[in-house]
N, C-alpha and C positions, 0 to 999 in steps of 0.2 A: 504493500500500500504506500501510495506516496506520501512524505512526510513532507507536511505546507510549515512557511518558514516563521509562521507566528500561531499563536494560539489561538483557534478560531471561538472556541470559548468566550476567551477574551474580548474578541475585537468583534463579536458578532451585530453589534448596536454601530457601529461605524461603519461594519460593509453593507446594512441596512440603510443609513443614511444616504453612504454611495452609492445605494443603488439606485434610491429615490431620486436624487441628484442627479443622477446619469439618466434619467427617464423625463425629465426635466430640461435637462440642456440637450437632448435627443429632439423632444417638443419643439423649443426655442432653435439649435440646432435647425433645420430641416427647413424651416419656416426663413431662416437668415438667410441659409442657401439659396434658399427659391426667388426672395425677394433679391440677392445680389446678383444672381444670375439675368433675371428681368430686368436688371439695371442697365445690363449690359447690350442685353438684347432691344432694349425698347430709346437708348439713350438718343435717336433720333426721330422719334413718332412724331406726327404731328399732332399739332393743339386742335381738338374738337372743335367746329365752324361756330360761329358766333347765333345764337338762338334768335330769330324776328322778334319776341316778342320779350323787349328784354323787363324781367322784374326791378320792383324799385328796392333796393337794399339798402338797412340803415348799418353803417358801422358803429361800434361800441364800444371805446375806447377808456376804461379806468385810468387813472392818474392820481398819484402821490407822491409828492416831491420828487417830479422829474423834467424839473425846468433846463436841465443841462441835454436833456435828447428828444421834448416834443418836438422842437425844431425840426430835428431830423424827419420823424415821422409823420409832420406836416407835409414838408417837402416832398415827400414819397408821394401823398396820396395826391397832390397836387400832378403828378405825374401819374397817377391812374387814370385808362383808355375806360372810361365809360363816362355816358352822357349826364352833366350833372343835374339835369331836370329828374334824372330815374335814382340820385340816391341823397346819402347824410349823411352827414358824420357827427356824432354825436360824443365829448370828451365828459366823462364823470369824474369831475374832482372832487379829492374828499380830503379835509385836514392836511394840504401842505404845507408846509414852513420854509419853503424853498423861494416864491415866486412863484408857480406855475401855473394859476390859476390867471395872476394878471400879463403871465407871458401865454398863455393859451386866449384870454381873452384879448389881444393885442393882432395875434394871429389870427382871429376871428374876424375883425372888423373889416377884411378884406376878403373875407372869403364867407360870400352867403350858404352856401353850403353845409357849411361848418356852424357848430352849436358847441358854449360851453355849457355847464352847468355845476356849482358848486354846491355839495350835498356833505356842507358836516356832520361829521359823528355817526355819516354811515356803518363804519364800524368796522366793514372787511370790504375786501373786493368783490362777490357774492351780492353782496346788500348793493353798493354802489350801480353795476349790473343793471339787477334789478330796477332800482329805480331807474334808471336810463332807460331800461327795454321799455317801460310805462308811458315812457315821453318820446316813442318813436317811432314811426310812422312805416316800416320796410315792413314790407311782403317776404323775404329774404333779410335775416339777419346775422353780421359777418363781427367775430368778434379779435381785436388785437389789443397789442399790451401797449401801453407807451412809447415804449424804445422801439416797437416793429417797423419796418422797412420793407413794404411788401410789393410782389412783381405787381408791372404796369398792368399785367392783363389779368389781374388776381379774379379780380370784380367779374370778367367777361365768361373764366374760365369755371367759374363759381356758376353762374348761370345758366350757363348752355348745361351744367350736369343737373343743376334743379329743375330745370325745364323738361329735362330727360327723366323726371321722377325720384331725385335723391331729395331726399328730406334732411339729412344731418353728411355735411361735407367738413374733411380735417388736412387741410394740408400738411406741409415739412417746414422744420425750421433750416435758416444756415446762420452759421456763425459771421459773424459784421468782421468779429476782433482778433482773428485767428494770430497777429501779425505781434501781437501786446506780449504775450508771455507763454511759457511754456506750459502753463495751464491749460491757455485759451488752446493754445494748439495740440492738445487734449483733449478737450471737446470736442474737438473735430471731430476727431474718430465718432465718438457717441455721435454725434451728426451723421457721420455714413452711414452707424450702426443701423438708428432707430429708423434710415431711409428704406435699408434693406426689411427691418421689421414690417413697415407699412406696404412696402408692395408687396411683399409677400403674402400679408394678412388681407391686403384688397383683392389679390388674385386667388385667392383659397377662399374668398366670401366671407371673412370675420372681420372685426371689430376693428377698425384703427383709431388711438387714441389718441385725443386734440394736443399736437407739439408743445410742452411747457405753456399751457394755459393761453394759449393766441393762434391765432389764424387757422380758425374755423367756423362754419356756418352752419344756421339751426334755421329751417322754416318758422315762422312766427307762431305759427297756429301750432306747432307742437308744442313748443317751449310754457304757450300756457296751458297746453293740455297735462303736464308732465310739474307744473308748479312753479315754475323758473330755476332761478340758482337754489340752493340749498345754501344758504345762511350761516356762515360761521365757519362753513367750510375750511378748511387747508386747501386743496384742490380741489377750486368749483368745478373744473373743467373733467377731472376725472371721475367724478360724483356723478354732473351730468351724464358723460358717457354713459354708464353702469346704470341709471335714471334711464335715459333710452334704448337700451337694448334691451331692460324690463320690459317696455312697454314695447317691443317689437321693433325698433326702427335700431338696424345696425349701422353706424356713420361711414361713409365711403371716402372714399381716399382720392384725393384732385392732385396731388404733386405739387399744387401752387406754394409759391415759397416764399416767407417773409422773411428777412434777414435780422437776429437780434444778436443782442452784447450779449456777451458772456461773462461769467466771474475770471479774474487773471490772478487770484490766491488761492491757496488751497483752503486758506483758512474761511473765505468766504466762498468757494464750492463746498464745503463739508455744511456751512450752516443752509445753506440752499437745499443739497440732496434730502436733509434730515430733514427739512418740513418739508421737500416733493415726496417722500417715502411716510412719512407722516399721513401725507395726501392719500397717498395711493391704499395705503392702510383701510384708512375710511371707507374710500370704494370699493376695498375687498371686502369689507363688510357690509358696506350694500349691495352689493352681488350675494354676496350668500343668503342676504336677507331676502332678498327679490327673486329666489331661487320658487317659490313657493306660488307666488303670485305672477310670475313672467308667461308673456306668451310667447315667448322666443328659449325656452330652456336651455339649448343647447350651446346658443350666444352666449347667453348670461353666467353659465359653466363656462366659458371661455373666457368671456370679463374678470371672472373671480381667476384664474390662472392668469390673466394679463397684471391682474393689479396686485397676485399676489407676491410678486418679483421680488419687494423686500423679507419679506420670511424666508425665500429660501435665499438668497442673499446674506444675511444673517447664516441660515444653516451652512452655506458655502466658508464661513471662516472658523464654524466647528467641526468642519469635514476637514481643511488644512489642517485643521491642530491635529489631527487623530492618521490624516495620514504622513504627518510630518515625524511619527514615529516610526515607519514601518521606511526602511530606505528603500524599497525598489518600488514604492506607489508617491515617495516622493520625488526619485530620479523619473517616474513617468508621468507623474503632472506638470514638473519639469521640462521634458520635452514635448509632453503636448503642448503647452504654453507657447514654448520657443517657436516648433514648425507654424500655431494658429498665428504670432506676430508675423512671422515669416510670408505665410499668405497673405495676411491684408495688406502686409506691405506692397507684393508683387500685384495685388489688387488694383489699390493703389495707384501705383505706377501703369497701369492696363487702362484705367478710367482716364487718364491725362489731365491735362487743366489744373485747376489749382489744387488739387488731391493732389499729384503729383508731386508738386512743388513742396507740399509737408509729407511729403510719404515718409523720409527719413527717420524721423520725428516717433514715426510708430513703434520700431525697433526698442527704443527705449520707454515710450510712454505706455505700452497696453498693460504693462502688470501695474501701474499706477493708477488707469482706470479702475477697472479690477478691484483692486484694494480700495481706493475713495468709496466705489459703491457698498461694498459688504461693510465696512467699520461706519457709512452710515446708516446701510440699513438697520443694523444692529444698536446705532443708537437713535434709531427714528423709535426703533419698539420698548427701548427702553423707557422712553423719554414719554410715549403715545398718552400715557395717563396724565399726568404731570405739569404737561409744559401747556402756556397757556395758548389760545389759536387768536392770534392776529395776522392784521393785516403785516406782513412783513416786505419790505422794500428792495430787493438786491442791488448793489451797487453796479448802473449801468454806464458803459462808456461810450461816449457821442460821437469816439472814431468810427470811420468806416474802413476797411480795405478795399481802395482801387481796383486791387487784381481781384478780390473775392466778388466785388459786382460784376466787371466783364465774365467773370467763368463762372457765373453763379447758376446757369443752366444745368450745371453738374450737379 
């Protein structure tokens, strides 16, 4: 009989974990491939024709103390291809100390299109929302964050898929700041990653999740059918998700891209992911909640496995510790580690464009992704009871990168 080089006695609760782990990133796995692959394959499709009959869309813009990059995301929309008799843009500001209220109303006065509105003590971003969706007028409702930067023909591209019958559309994010720090270019990656996520998840018929809380759009008529935000939220946006696929409507996937800042410290990515993990916490529990009452069951089982990414995240850093004892499972996380850098770098470099240009960069930053995410998921769950839920601000930055707008079709 073959004699195995540890004690299975022993370790039988760790190769249980591994295995559920491995059944999980199998899941996730498979779903990454298919969406990078169709990255590859589709990275020159053309854009669906513009609809005759175009809907009127309100945008919905929150704001707190972000006087240093409304600017920028004025300027953006000012450059959106759609007719401004067909939409609005509507800014909710809430308790800034910054100016930006009277640097948004400044920017108003020139542009009738444009709507500010100041709602103290609303409380969260959720609430803010809220009110603003009560004060606006769209058939079609597109929601961004402050700092967003989103393509010219977002608006176009948004419509011609509602017009086609999608109720709840979620586009991608890209990173503005990649150029700032070795953080930002960091995120990158998770930027390519969660691209592959999403196409893959729009091309299997599941659920894609609205990019860091901006640039996605909700029919109106659902949004009240469904109660609006959910109030107090961490992540209104992924609450809603979970909120809509209960009630049957799975969000589809546009590719449309708004470009935001990212954090350029570690120490202000770690307090970010802990309330988006925080976030997603929540909507894993409304998904299992909703599990009961859904007309879409099998969605809504796949919502709770989307949002349950910090639980096994967390599990993933007591799989490390457990196989960090056995040396020939930690020589082969090891090199699996090493060969999966390896590919997305040669990825990477296969996509061209400004991926290219940071492919380098991956080599050394994927185990640091990696790590950031599991030491927050772990203290998202620690913290879940505890910590109180406000409105929290990330510190954004009002550069852009040059090269990252010309290659941003990537």
């Amino acid at each position: 009989m073959m004699q195995l080089p540890f004690d299975l006695r022993f370790w039988w609760p760790g190769i249980a974990l591994g295995a559920v782990l491995a059944a999980y990133s199998a899941y996730w796995g498979a779903i990454l491939l298919y969406g990078a692959l169709k990255v590859l394959a589709d990275r020159d499709a053309a854009d669906p024709p513009d609809p005759p009959d175009l809907p009127f869309i309100s945008i919905l813009i929150p704001a707190r103390d972000e006087a240093s990059v409304v600017g920028r995301t004025v300027e953006a929309l000012d450059a959106i291809r759609y007719p401004r008799d067909r939409m609005e843009v509507i800014f909710a500001e809430d308790g800034s100390i910054d100016g930006t209220y009277e640097v948004l109303r400044g920017l108003a006065s020139t542009r009738p299109w444009m709507k500010v509105y100041h709602f103290e003590g609303a409380g969260s971003k959720a609430a803010a929302l809220n009110r603003a969706l009560g004060l606006s007028r769209g058939e079609l409702i597109y929601f961004l964050d402050a700092d967003a930067v989103p393509d010219p023909d977002a608006l176009l591209r948004l419509a011609a898929m509602y017009r086609a019958g999608a109720r709840a559309i979620v586009g991608r994010y890209a990173v503005a700041n990649p150029h700032e720090s070795a953080v930002s270019r960091m995120i990158l990656i998770e930027e390519l990653a969660w691209r592959f996520m999403c196409e893959g998840r729009s091309r299997l018929r599941m659920m894609c999740p609205p990019p860091a809380g901006s640039n996605y759009a909700i029919d109106r008529k659902l949004l009240v059918e469904i109660g609006g935000f959910r109030e107090g939220s961490l992540a209104e946006d992924a609450v809603m998700a979970s909120a809509l696929v209960a009630a049957g409507v799975r969000p589809a996937y546009s590719g449309v891209t708004a470009m935001v800042s990212v954090p350029t410290r570690l120490g202000a990515l770690f307090r970010q992911r802990v309330r988006w993990y925080r976030g997603y916490l929540e909507a894993f529990a409304e998904s299992l909640r909703g599990l009961r009452r859904s007309s879409d069951r099998r969605g809504t089982l796949d919502a709770a496995l989307l949002f349950s990414s910090p639980v096994f995240a967390a599990l993933g850093l007591v799989n490390i510790a457990i196989d960090a004892w056995i040396p020939s499972w930690a020589a082969l996380m090891l090199v699996g580690s090493a060969a999966a850098t390896v590919a997305l770098w040669a990825y990477m470099r296969r996509l061209g464009g400004y991926y290219a240009r940071e492919s380098g960069v991956a080599l050394m930053l994927v185990p640091y992704v990696l790590m950031i995410s599991a030491f927050s998921a772990a203290a998202a769950i620690l913290h879940a009871l505890r910590a109180r839920k406000t409105w929290h601000r990330d510190q954004h930055s009002p550069g852009l990168d040059p090269a990252r707008i010309a290659g941003r079709a990537l």
